[in-house]
N, C-alpha and C positions, 0 to 999 in steps of 0.2 A: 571760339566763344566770343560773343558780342564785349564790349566792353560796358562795364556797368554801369550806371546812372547812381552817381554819388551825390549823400546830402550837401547842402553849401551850409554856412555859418549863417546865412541868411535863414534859410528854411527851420536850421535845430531852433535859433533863435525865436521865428515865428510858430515852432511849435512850443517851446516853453510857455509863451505869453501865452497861447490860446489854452495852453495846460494850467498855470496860472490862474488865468479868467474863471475858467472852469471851476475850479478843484480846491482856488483859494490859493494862501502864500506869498510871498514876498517874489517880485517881478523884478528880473535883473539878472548880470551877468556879474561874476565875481573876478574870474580869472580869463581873459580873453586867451590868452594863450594857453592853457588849461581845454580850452573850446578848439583850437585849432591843432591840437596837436591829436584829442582826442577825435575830430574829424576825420585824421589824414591817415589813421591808424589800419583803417581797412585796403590803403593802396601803398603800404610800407612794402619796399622789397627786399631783398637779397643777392645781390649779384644777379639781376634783373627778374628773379624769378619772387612772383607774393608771398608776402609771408603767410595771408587767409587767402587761397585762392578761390574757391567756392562762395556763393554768393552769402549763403548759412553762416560762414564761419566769419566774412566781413559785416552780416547783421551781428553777429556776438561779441566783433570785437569796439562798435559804436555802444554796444550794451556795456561794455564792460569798461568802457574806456571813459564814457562820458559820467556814467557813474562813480566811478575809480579818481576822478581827476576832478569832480566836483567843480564843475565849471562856472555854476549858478547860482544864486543868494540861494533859492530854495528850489525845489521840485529837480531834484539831478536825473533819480529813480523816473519819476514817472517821464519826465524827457529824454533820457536814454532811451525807456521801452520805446517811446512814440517816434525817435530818431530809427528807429532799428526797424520796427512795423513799418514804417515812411518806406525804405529805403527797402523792404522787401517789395514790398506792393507797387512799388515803383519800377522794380526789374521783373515786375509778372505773375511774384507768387501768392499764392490765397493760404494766409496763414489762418487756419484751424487749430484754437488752444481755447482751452479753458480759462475763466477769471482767477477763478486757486491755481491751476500749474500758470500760469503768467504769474502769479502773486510768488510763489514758492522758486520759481528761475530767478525773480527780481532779487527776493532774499538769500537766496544762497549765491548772490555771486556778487553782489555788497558786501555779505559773510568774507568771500573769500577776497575782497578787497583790502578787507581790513590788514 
């Protein structure tokens, strides 16, 4: 398996601002380390083996993580999702999903962040 094409702090960061621009909200980063930890979450290991080895389950855990860890004054949610879409479309895959089941993933797994 190729090895996969990970987001940089650079990129989440230039997706919040252009999510931001867009969408409204308060433009910034609250916890820099918050950002970096939740980055590095998709190539954590275990005794060299990944903890999310499939590309799926490292889109889920930038979802989960960057949301989870609140890294940004505002928009965590919507730069999660777009860190996550990024980083699939970026390793190949054509993700086909509905605006309600994206809206209903987003919210049940903030839910489950709590």
């Amino acid at each position: 398996m190729p090895t996969p094409r990970y987001v940089t702090q650079e990129e989440a960061e230039n997706l919040h601002k252009q999510l931001i621009n867009l969408y409204g909200g308060s433009l910034g980063l609250r916890d820099v380390s918050g950002l970096e930890s939740a980055l590095l979450q998709p190539q954590q290991t275990f005794s060299g083996v990944l903890l999310h080895p499939a590309i799926a389950d490292q889109a889920a855990a930038y979802l989960y993580h960057i949301a989870k860890n609140h890294p940004f004054i505002d928009g965590n949610k919507r730069t999660a999702l777009a860190v996550a879409y990024s980083f699939l479309k970026a390793n190949g895959f054509n993700v086909l999903v509905s605006k309600d089941d994206l809206y209903n993933l987003v919210i049940q797994i903030v839910r489950d962040c709590s």
